[in-house]
MARFIKOL-720203 format. One record per residue (C-alpha): residue in one letter; x, y, z. Coordinates in steps of 0.5 Angstrom, whole numbers, padded with zeros to 4 digits, always signed. Example, Ala and Ser with C-alpha at 12.3 -4.5 7.8 and 13.67 -1.06 7.14 Angstrom:
residues 2
a+0025-0009+0016s+0027-0002+0014
//
This chain:
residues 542
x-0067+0131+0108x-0073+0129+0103x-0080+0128+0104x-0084+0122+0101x-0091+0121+0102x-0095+0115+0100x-0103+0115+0100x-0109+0118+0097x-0108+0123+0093x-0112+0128+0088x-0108+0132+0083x-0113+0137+0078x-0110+0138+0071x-0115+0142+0067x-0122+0145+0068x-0125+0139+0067x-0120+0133+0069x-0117+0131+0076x-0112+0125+0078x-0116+0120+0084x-0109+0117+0085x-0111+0112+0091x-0104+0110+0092x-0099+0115+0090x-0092+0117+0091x-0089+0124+0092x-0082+0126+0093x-0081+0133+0096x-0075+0137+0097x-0072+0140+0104x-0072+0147+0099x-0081+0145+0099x-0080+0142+0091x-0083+0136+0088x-0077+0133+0086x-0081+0127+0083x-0088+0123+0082x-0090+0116+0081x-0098+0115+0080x-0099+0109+0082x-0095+0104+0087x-0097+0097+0091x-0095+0097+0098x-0091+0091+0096x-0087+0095+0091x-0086+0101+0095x-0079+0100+0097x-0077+0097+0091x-0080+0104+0087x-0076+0109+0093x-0069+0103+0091x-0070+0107+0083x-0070+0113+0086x-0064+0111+0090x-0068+0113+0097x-0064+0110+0103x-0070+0110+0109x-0064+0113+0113x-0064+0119+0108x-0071+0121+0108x-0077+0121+0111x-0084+0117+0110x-0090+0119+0111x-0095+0114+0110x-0103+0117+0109x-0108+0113+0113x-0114+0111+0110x-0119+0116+0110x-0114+0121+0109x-0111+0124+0102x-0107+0130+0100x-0110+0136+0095x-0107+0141+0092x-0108+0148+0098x-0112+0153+0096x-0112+0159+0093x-0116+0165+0096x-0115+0171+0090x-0120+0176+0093x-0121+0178+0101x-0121+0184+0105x-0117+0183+0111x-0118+0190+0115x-0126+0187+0115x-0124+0179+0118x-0125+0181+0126x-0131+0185+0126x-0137+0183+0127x-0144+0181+0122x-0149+0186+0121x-0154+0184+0117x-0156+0187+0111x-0164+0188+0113x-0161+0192+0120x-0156+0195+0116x-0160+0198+0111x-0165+0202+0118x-0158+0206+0118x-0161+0209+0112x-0168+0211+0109x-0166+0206+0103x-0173+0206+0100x-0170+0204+0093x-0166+0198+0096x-0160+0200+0091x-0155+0197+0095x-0149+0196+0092x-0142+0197+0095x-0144+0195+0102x-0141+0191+0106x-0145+0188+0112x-0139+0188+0116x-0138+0195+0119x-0131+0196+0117x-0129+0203+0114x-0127+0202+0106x-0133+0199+0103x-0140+0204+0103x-0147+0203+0101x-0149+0207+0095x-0157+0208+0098x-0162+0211+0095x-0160+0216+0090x-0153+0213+0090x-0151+0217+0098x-0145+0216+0100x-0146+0212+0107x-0140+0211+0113x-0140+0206+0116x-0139+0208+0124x-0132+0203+0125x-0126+0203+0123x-0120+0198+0124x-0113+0199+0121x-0113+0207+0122x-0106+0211+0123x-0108+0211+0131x-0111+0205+0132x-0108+0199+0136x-0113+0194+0133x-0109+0190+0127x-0104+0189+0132x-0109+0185+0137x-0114+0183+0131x-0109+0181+0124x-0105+0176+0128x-0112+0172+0129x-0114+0173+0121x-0108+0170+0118x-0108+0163+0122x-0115+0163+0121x-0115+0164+0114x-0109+0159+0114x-0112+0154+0118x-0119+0154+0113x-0114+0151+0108x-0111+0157+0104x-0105+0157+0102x-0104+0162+0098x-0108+0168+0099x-0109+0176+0096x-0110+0180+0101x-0113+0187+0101x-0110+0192+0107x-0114+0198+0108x-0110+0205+0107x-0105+0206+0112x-0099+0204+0111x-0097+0202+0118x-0103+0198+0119x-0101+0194+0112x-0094+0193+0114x-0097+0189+0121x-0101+0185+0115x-0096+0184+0111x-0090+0182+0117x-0096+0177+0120x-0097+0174+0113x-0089+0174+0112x-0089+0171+0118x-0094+0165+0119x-0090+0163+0113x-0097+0164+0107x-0095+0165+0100x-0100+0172+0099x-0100+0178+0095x-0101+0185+0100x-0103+0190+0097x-0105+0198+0101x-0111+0201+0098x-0111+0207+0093x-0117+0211+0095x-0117+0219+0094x-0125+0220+0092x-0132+0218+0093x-0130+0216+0100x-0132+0218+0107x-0129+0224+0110x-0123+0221+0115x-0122+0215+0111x-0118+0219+0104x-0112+0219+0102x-0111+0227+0101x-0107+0227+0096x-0105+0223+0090x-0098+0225+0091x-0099+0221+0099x-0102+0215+0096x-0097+0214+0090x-0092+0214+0097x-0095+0211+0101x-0095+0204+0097x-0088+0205+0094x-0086+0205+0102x-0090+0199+0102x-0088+0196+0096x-0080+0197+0099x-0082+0194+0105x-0085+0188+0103x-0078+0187+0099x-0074+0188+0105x-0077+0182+0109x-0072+0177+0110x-0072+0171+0106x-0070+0165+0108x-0063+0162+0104x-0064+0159+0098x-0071+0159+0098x-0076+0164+0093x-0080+0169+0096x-0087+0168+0098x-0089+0174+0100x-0091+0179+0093x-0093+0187+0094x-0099+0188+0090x-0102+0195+0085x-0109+0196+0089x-0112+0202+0087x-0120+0200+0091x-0125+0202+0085x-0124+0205+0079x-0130+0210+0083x-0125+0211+0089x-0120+0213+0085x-0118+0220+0080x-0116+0219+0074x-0109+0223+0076x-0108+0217+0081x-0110+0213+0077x-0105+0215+0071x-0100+0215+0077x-0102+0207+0078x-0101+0206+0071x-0094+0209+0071x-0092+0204+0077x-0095+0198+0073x-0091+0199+0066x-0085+0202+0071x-0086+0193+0073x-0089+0189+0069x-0088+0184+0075x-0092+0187+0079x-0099+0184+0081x-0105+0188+0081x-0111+0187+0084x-0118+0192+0083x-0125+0191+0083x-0131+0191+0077x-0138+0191+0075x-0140+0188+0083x-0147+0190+0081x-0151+0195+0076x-0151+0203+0080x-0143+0202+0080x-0142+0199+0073x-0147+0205+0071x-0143+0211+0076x-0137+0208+0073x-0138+0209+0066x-0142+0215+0068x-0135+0218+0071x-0129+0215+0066x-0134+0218+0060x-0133+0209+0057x-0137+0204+0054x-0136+0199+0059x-0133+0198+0066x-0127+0194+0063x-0126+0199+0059x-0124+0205+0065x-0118+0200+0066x-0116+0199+0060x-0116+0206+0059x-0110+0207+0064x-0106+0201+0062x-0109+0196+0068x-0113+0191+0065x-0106+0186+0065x-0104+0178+0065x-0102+0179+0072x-0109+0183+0074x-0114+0180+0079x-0122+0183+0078x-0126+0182+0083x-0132+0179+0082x-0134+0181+0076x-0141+0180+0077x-0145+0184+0071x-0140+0184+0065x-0143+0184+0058x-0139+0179+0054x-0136+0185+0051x-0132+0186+0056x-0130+0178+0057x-0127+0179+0049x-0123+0185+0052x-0121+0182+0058x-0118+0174+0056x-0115+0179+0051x-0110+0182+0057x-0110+0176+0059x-0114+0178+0066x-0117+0174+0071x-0124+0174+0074x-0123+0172+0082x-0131+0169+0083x-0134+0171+0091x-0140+0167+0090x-0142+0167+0097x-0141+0175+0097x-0145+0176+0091x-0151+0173+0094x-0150+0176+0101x-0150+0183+0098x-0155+0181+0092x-0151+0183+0087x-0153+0178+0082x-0149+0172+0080x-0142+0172+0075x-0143+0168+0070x-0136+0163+0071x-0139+0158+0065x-0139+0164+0060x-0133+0168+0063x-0129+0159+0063x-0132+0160+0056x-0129+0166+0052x-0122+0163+0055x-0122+0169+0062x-0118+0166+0068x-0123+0165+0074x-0121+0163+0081x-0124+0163+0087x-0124+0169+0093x-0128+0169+0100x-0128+0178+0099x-0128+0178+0108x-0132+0182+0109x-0137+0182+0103x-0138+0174+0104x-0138+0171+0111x-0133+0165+0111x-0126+0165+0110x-0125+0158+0108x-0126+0157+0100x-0129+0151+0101x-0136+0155+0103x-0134+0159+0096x-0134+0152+0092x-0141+0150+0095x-0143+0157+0093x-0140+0157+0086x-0144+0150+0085x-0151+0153+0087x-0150+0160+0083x-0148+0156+0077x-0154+0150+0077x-0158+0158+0079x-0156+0160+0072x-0157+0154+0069x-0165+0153+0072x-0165+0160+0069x-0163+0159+0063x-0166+0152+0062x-0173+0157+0063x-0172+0160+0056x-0168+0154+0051x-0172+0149+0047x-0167+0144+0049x-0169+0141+0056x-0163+0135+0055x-0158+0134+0060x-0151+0137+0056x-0148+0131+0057x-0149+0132+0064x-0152+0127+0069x-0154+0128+0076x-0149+0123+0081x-0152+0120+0088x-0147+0124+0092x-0147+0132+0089x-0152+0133+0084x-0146+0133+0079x-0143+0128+0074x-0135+0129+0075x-0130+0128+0069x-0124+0124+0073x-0119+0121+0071x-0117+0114+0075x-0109+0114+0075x-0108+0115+0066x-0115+0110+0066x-0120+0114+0067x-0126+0117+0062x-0125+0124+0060x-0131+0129+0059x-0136+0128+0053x-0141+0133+0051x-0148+0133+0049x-0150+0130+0042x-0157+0132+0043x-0160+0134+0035x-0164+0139+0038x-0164+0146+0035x-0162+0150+0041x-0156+0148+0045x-0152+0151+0050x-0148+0157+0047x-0141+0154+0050x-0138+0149+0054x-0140+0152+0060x-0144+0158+0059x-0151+0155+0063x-0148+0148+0065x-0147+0146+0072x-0140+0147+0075x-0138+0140+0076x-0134+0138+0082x-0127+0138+0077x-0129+0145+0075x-0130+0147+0082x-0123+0143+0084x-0120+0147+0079x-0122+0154+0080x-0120+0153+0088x-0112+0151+0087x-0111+0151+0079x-0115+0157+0076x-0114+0161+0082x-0106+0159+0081x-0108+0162+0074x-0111+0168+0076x-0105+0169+0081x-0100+0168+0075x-0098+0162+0080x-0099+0156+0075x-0092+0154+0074x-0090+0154+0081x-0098+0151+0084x-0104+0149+0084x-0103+0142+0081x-0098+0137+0085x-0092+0137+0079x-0085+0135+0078x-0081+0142+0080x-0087+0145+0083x-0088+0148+0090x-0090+0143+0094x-0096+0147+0096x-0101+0142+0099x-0107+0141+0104x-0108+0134+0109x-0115+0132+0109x-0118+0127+0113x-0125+0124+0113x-0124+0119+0118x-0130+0119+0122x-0126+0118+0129x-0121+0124+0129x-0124+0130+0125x-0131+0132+0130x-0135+0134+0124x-0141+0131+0124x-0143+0134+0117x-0139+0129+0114x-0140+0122+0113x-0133+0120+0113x-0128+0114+0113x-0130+0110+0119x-0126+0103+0119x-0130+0099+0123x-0135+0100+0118x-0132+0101+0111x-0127+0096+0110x-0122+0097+0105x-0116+0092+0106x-0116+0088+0099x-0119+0092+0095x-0120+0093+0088x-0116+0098+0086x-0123+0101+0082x-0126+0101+0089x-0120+0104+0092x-0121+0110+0087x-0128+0111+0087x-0128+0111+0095x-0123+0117+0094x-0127+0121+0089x-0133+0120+0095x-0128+0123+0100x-0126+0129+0096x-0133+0131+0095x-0136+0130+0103x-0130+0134+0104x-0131+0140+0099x-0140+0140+0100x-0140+0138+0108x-0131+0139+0110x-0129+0145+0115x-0122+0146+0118x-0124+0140+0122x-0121+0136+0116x-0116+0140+0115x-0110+0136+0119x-0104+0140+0115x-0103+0146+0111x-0097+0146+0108x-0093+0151+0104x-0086+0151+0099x-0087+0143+0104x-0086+0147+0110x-0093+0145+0115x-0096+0152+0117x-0103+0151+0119x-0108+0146+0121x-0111+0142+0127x-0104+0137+0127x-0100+0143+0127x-0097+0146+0134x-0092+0151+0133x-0087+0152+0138x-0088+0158+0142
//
């Protein structure tokens, strides 16, 4: 039986544009498909509209929204760590007491005590971390994983690329929850056979190369439901360049052209020792280059972070049609600086979202968009400091978020326009420097990370044959809890006999308190391929 839903709806549609569609209609499959959309129907009209698309009441089931309640796409986390969700914060002062770090040169620490990330301190010294989770002997992702992945799903994402440790048995658990709770995901086992702690290596190349065609087979193998397209992806994860000998990495290279399908997933220039120590070892000009040196810069990889890329490197990048996964909150935890997205938007590099748990602290993506807004209005500060040209960009300043949006009302809406200003210095491109505005963010969370996943046909935006990939959100003040936001309350806002210019600008309102003020509060539904797997409505049977 199909499902109609009728109500609010946001649909992002380009970098800089998204649908406020108060009063939208959308059919989805009993496969999860969206079989048809109509933009804008009057309530009065609703029978009639489903009457076209010969819809019987008897034959589907209707969903009407509430006000203060609107569907978006889900989210798309493109860079965690899963091993480090369930360990503890440490902070990055009492951390460094572990060491003597007189220089401060802290690079690729997490704060999280999880063995698989370390700290380059004081003349680049290798330090472990004293916890470890995901060993071969350890019981700890049975008991931990399962809280990892509802919680992750419940925080809004729907598909997410995840980062297992080095053991293949601790991966398989990974990848067998996130199978099972029913999230479109990439599971990757990492590769890792230098330049790391002594009991947490892979012996050999021959070992690593094994174990991750092992996990490959096993991802494979998992049931899949009849008729229906897998949702779970193995993923190529050679850790670092830094962590991997170039014999490994040769070996990684002959899997990825052996599968030109399969996603690969690595980290780059996080921060300037690796950068350095990088091209030191691999004898390049550039990070991107060490990759590129084993065939591994690609439409269908994903390069975490980012941070200290020359625009070299993002010419090189955009040509492979690579991706960027943003980790705004873990950058500035770690004070690794902060990607320059406007500049990587600009060379035509694809950019999305990722939490990097245990680098950052949260696992929702709604952190990472508030994050991304404050380091790009960070950079544009910085940059405005050294340009003659004190104008807006075209851009000003809105009463609700300190950014002017380029929104569409149904068709109508005004679109994107850029500063006319005759002064000799302007901004090198449409983003580099500028604010992120709200549909950019938007963007980077659901279509860009769809991009970067190679998952823009399938989601990302609410379209005719797409999955029906989605989030329920409320903003009503009297059923979500968060006192953050400023929601929906009927008994004050009322809306009954509204224009429909109203009814628009009152949703555009309800996306933004949820992006900036929102949590898992306001996430009722989570919903992959139309199928509810997550959320504050959602009771499993057990």
């Amino acid at each position: 039986m199909s499902t109609v839903y009728y109500g609010s709806v946001i649909n992002p549609q380009s970098v800089t544009d998204y649908l406020a569609l108060p009063r939208c209609l959308i059919c989805v499959s009993p496969q999860g498909d969206i079989e048809w959309i109509v933009e804008d129907v009057e309530s009065t009209k609703l029978n009639d509209v489903l009457a076209q698309h010969d819809c019987a009441h008897s034959d589907i089931t209707l969903v009407c929204l509430n006000d203060g309640e609107f569907l978006m796409p889900g989210l798309v986390d493109t860079h965690t760590v899963r091993p480090a969700q369930s360990m503890l914060v440490k902070s990055l002062t009492s951390a460094c007491k572990l060491h003597d770090t007189r220089a401060y040169d802290l690079t690729l620490y997490i704060p999280l005590l999880v063995v698989g990330r370390w700290s380059f301190c004081n003349g680049l010294t290798i330090t472990r971390s004293r916890r470890k989770l995901g060993s071969r002997t350890s019981n700890m992702p049975n008991a931990a994983y399962p809280d990892v992945v509802r919680r992750i799903v419940n925080s809004g994402t729907t598909t997410c690329c995840y980062y297992g440790s080095l053991h293949l048995e601790a991966t398989k658990v990974l990848a067998s929850l996130v199978h099972a709770a029913g999230q479109r995901a990439f599971v990757g086992k990492c590769n890792m056979n230098r330049n790391c702690p002594p009991n947490y290596i892979e012996p050999s190349v021959k070992e690593s190369v094994d174990t991750t065609l092992a996990l490959f087979k096993y991802i494979e193998e998992l049931p899949k439901a009849t008729g229906s397209e897998p949702l779970l992806h193995p993923i190529l994860t050679p850790r670092f360049a830094i962590s991997c000998t170039e014999e490994l990495l040769t070996r990684l290279s002959e899997i990825a052209q052996k599968n030109p399908k399969l996603a690969i997933q690595t980290h780059i220039s996080e921060n300037k020792a690796e950068v350095e120590l990088t091209k030191s070892m691999f004898k390049t000009n550039s990070y991107a280059e060490a990759y590129d040196k084993f065939h591994l810069l690609r439409n269908n990889t994903v390069l975490a972070h980012g941070v200290q890329l020359t625009e070299d490197e993002m010419v090189l990048i955009a040509k492979r049609g690579s991706g960027v996964a943003h980790c705004p909150t873990s950058n500035f935890y770690l004070s690794s600086g902060m990607a320059k997205v406007g500049m990587l938007l600009d060379h035509g590099v694809k950019v999305g979202l990722g939490t990097d748990v245990a680098g950052g602290y949260s696992p929702s993506i709604l952190t990472e968009i508030q994050h991304a807004s404050i380091a790009s209005k960070m950079l544009a500060i910085q940059a405005a400091d050294n340009m003659k040209c004190k104008c807006s960009g075209g851009r000003s300043e809105s009463s609700s978020s300190g950014e002017e949006d380029s929104h569409s009302r149904g068709r109508r809406g005004h679109k994107h326009h850029e500063c006319d200003c005759e002064c000799d210095e302007k901004p090198s491109g449409r983003f580099t420097n500028q604010k992120l505005s709200i549909a950019t963010l938007l963007y980077l969370a659901t279509l860009g990370g769809a991009g970067v996943c190679c998952l823009q046909d399938r989601i990302g935006s609410f379209e005719q044959t797409k999955a029906f990939d989605a989030l329920l959100v409320s903003v009503r003040e009297e059923d979500t809890g968060n006192p953050a936001v400023w929601g929906y309350n009927p008994d004050r806002d009322l809306t009954q006999g509204v224009t429909a210019q109203s009814a628009d600008k009152s949703l555009i309102e309800w996306l933004e308190r949820f992006l900036f003020c929102g949590d898992d509060r306001n996430i009722k539904k989570v919903i992959v391929q139309g199928r509810t797997i997550g959320g504050r409505d959602y009771h499993p049977l057990t």
